[in-house]
MARTI-29513 format. One record per residue (C-alpha): x, z, y; residue in three letters. Coordinates in steps of 0.05 Angstrom, whole numbers, padded with zeros to 5 digits, always signed. Each point is the difference from the previous one (the first is absolute). Layout:
BEGIN
XZYALA;...
//
This chain:
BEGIN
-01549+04088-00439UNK;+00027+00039-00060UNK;-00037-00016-00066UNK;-00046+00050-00035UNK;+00035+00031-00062UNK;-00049-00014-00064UNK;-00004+00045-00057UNK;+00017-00050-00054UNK;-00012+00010-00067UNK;+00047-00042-00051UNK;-00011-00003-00070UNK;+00052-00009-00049UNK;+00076+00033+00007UNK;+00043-00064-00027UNK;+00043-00047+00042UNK;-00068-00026+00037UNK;-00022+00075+00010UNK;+00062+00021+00030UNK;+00011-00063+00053UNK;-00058+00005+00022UNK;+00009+00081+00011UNK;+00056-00009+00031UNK;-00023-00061+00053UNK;-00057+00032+00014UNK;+00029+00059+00024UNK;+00054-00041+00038UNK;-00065-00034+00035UNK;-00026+00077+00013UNK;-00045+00009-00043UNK;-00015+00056-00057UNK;+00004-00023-00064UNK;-00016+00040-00065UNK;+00020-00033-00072UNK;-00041+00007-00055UNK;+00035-00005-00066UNK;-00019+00021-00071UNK;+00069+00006-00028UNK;+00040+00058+00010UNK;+00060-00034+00035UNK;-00005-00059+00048UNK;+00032-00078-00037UNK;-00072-00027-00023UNK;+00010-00053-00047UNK;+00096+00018+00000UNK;-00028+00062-00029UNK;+00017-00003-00074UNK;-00045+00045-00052UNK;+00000-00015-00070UNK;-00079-00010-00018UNK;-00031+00044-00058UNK;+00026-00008-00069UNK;-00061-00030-00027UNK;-00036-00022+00067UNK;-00082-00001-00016UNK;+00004-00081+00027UNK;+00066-00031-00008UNK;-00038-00059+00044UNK;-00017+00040+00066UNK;+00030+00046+00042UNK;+00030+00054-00025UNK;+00007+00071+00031UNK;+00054-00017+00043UNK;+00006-00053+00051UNK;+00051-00017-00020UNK;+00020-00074-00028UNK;+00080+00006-00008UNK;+00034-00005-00066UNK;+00060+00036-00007UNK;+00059-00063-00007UNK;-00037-00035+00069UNK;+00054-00007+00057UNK;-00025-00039+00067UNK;+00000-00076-00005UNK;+00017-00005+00070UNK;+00063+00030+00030UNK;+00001+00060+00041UNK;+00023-00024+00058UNK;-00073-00042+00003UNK;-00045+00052-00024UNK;+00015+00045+00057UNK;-00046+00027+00062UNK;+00033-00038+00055UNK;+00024+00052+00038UNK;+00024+00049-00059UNK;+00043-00039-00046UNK;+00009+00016-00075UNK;+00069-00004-00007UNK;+00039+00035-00060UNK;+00033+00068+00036UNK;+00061+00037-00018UNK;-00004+00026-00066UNK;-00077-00040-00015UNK;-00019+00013-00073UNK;-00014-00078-00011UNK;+00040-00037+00059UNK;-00029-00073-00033UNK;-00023-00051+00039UNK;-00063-00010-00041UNK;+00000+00080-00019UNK;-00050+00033-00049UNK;-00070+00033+00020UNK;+00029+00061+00013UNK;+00048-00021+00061UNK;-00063-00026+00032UNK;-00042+00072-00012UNK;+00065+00022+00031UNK;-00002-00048+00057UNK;-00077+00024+00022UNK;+00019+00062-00014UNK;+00054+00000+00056UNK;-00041-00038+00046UNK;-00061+00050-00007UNK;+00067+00055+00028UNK;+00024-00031+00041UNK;-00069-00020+00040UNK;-00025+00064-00009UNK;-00062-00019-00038UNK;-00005+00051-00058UNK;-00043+00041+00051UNK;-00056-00053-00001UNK;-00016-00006-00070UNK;-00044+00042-00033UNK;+00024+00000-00080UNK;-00039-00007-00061UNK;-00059-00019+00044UNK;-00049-00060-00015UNK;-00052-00040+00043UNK;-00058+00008-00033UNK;-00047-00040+00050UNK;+00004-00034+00076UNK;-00059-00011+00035UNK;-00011-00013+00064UNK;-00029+00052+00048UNK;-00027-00004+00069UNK;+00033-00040+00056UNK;+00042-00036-00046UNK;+00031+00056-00019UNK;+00015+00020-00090UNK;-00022+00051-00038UNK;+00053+00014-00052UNK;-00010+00042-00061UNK;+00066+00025-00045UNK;+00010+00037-00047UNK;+00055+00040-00030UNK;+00022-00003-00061UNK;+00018+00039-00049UNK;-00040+00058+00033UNK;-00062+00017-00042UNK;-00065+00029+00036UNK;+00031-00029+00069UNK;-00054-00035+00038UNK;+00012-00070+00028UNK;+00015-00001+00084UNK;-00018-00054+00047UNK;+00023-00006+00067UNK;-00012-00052+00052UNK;+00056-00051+00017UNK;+00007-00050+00060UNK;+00019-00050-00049UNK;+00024-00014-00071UNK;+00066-00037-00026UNK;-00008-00017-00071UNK;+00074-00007-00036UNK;-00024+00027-00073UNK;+00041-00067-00032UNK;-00018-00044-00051UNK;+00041+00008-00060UNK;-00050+00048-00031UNK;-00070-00033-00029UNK;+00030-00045-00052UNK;-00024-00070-00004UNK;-00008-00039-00075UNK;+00000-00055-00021UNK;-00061-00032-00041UNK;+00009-00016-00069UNK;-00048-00029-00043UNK;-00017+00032-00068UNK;+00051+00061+00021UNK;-00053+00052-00012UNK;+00008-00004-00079UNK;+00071-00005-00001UNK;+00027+00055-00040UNK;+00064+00008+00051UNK;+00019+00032+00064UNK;-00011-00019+00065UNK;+00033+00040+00061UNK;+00021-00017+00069UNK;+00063+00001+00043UNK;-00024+00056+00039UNK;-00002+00046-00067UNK;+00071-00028-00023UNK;+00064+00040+00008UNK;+00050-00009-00056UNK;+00007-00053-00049UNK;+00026+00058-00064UNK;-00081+00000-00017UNK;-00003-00077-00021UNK;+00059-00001-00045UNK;+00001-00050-00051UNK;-00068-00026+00024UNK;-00031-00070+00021UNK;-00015+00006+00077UNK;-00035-00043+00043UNK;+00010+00000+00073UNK;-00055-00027+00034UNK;+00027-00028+00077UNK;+00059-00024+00037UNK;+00002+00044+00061UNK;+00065+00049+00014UNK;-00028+00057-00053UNK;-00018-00058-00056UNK;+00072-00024+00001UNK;+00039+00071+00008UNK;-00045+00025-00052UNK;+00010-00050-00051UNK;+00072+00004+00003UNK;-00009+00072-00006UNK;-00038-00002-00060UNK;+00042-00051-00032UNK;+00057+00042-00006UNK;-00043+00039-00051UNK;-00052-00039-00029UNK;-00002-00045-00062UNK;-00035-00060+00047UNK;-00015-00010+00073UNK;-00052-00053+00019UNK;-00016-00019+00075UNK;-00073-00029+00014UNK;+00005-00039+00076UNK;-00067-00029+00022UNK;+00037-00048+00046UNK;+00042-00029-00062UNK;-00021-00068-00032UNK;-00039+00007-00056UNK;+00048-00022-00055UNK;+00053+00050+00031UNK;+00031+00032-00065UNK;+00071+00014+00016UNK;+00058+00061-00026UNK;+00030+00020+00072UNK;+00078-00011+00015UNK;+00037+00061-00018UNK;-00050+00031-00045UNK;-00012-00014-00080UNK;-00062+00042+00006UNK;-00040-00022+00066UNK;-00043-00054+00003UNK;-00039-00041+00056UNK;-00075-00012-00008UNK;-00057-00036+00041UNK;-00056+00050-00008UNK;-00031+00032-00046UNK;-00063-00045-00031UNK;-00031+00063-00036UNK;+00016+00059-00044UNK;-00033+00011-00077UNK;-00026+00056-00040UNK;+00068-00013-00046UNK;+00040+00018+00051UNK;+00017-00077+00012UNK;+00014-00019+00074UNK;-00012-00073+00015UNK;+00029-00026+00064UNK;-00023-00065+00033UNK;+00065-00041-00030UNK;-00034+00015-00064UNK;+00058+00048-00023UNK;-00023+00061-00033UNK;+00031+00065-00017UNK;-00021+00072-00022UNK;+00017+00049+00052UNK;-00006+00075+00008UNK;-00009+00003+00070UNK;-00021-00046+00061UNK;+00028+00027+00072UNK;-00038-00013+00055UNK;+00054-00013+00058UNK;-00062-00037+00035UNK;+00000+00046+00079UNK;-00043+00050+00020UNK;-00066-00007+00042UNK;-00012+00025+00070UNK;-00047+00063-00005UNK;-00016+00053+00055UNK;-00056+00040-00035UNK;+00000+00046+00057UNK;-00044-00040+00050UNK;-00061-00026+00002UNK;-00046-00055+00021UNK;+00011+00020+00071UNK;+00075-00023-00006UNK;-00033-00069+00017UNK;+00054-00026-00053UNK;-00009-00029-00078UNK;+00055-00019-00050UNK;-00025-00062-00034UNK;+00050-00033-00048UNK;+00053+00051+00023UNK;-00010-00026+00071UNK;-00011+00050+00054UNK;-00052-00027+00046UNK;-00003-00010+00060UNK;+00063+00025+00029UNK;+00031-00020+00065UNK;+00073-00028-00017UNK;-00005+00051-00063UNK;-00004+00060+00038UNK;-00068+00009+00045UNK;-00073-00009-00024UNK;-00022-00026+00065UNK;-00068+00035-00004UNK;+00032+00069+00009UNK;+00069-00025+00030UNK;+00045+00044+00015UNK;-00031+00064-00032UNK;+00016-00024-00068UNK;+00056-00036-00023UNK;+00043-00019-00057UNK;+00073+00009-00016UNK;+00036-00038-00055UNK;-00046-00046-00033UNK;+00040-00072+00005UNK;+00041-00015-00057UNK;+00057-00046-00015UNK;+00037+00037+00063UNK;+00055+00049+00016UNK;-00044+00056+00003UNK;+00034+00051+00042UNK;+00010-00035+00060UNK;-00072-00025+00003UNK;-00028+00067-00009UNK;+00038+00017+00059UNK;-00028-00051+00044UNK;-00070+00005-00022UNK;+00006+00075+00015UNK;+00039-00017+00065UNK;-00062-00053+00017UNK;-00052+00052-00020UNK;+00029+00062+00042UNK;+00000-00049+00055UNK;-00068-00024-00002UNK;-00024+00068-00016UNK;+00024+00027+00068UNK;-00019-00060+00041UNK;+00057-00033+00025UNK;-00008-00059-00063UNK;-00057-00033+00010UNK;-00040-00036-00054UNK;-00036-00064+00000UNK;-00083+00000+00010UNK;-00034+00025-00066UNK;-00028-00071+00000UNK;+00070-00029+00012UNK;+00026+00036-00051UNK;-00050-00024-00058UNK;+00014-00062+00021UNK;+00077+00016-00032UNK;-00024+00018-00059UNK;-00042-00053-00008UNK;+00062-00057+00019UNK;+00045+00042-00051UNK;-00055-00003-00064UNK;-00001-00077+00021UNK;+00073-00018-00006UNK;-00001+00038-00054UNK;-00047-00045-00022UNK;+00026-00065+00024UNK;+00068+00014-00047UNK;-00040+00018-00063UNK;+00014+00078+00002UNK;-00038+00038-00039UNK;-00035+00061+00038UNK;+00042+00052-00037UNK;+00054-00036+00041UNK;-00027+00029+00068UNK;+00056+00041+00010UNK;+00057-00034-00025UNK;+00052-00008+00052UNK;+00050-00031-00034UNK;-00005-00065+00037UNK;+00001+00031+00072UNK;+00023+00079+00001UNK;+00046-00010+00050UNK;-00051-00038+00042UNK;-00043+00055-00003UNK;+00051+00049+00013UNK;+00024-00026+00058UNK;-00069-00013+00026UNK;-00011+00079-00013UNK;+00065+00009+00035UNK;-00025-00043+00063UNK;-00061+00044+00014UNK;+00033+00062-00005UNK;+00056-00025+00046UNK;+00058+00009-00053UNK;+00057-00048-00018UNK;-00022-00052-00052UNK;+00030+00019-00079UNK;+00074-00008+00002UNK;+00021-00069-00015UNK;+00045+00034-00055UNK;-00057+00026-00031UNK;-00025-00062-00004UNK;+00061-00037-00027UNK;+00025+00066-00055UNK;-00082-00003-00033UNK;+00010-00086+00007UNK;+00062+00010-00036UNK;-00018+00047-00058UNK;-00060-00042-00013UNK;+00041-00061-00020UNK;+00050+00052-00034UNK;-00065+00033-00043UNK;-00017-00062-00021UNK;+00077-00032-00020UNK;+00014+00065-00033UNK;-00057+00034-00028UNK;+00046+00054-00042UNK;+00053+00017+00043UNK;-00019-00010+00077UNK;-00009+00070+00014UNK;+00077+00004-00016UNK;+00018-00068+00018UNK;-00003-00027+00075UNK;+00036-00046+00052UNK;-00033+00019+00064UNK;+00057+00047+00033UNK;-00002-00037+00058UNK;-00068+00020+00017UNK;+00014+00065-00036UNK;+00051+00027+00060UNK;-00051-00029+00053UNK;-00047+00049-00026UNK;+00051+00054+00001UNK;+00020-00015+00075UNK;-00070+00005+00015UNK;-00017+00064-00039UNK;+00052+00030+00047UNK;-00050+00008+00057UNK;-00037+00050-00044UNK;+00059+00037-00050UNK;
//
């Protein structure tokens, strides 16, 4: 029997937005994209934020988090959707393995073309609430923006798709005493050029891929750089190789009303600013209690394998929340799982069955000493769930060169923290992935 096509209604425009347009309409269905920039790229699309932004702490106007030096810390090759490689072409403005945020707008850009999928999206249009209706069907309300006097419109949905990212709501770190320091305190997502902290005393607060690209950024222009790490021991006090300005910290103890800093090694400085390169926290201010689902410690609970809260499995779902990952790829699966289940030929697990999941995944969490904020931290099993994604929508498991180029540029990241976006020895596995793109170029 031939599935029923669902009116789907998908919220959010970046890389999540558009792989999940594009499978579901593959699948049959009718999808329509809700996203409140003007151009489709989510978080790859790069806005400078205003000159004096009202909180330097939260989220700005834009969505967006990019700074304007960041190039991808994985090589292209990787990042890819599976089945639309991002190669360099002839005459690419940045043909680099590990190219700037531009060449990746670029990339989304193309694959929005080339799968037809600008029709879908509706521009400069936010969710402004879910909620389910009758029969397990949503409610959802937008709004355009930019249009004064324009009421809001809701229209009824079969199901919802959330891919609205989570590189947005900025999360900070807490810091005794910091309320009567005289400095000032911003965070990556607010940060965009390092000429505003010339000749200025910086601390970085976090070791994650913005804390160190930042820092490095910053220290081509500022008098001192200091790195606070919560995971470093607490007598860490150490000038980093390469730098006379750039120091290693364990974290910061407190911060005093004479603009002192005190970290836990007992060092103490007087800065001008403290940058929060601490994450963001998962936020979908659009639904409601109905969603079934809570975000407690930046944990989204209870989802089925990250994607399904099995109360209202499959007529809302999730796109993009696991971390630590290759992201494109994965979006692509989930979206490739969800069209599938969404039509009927996927089947899920009982709602009790699935709970169950969740339960066994908040336990070995658990068991290893993972914090909850760790819920959706992949890096010790992406591919695992990949291919587990892969085997129940009947597609090939992630390409063992995948596996072997992101292996390999992992031990290269960490041997050659300044120079392995220019510096590799994986050409081996390089031409694999070039034989293989040829089933799709």
């Amino acid at each position: 029997m031939p599935s029923p096509s669902l009116r789907l209604a998908v919220v959010g425009g970046g890389a999540a937005g558009l792989a999940a347009a594009r499978e579901l309409r593959r699948e049959g269905h009718s999808p329509v994209v809700f996203e409140r920039a003007a151009a489709v790229g989510g978080t790859w699309l790069y806005a400078a934020p205003a000159t004096a932004a009202a909180d330097p702490l939260g989220a700005a106007a834009t969505h967006s988090s990019l700074y304007a030096s960041l190039r991808t810390n994985l090589p292209r090759e990787v990042m890819g959707f599976i089945d639309f490689p991002f190669v360099a072409g002839a005459g690419s403005a940045d043909p680099r393995r590990f190219p700037g945020h531009e060449e990746v707008l670029r990339y989304l850009e193309e694959f929005a073309s080339r799968f037809d999928l600008y029709g879908l999206v509706r521009f400069e249009t936010e969710v402004v609430r879910v909620r389910r209706d009758s029969d397990r069907r949503w409610a959802v309300t937008s709004r355009k923006l930019g249009e004064k006097g324009k009421r809001d419109e809701e229209e009824v949905y079969d199901a919802v798709v959330v891919c609205n990212g989570h590189y947005t709501e900025p999360r900070v770190a807490h810091i005794p005493g910091v309320d009567a320091w005289p400095g000032k305190q911003m965070h990556s997502h607010n940060y965009r050029v390092p000429e505003p902290f010339h000749d200025q005393v910086v601390i970085i607060i976090g070791a994650s891929a913005s804390a160190v690209d930042i820092s490095r950024d910053i220290a081509s222009v500022a008098k001192e750089v200091h790195i606070a790490v919560r995971s470093a021991p607490a007598y860490t006090c150490k000038k980093q190789p390469g730098y006379e300005n750039m120091w290693l910290h364990s974290m910061i103890d407190r911060a005093q009303e004479d603009g002192s800093v005190v970290f836990q090694d007992g060092n103490s400085i007087i800065a001008d600013v403290i940058m929060h390169c601490t994450g963001y926290l998962y936020g979908f201010p659009f639904l409601g209690d109905d969603s079934t689902i809570t975000v407690d410690d930046n944990c989204v609970d209870p989802l089925y394998k990250h994607v399904f809260p099995p109360e209202l499995a499959p007529h809302l779902s999730f796109i993009g929340l696991p971390w630590k990952v290759i992201p494109f790829p994965l979006f692509e699966l989930q979206s490739k799982w969800i069209a599938g289940v969404l039509s009927g030929r996927i089947k899920l697990p009982s709602k009790e069955e699935m709970m169950e999941d969740v339960k066994d995944l908040h336990s070995k969490l658990e068991a290893c000493g993972w914090p909850k904020r760790y819920a959706h931290n992949l890096s010790n099993y992406q591919f695992e769930y990949d291919d587990w994604l892969a085997e129940q929508c009947g597609h090939p498991p992630i390409e063992q060169w995948r596996k072997l180029m992101y292996a390999a540029n992992q031990k290269n990241k960490a041997a050659l923290p300044e120079s392995y976006r220019d510096e590799w020895d994986d050409d081996n596995i390089l031409a694999e992935a070039k034989e293989d793109f040829k089933k799709y170029l």
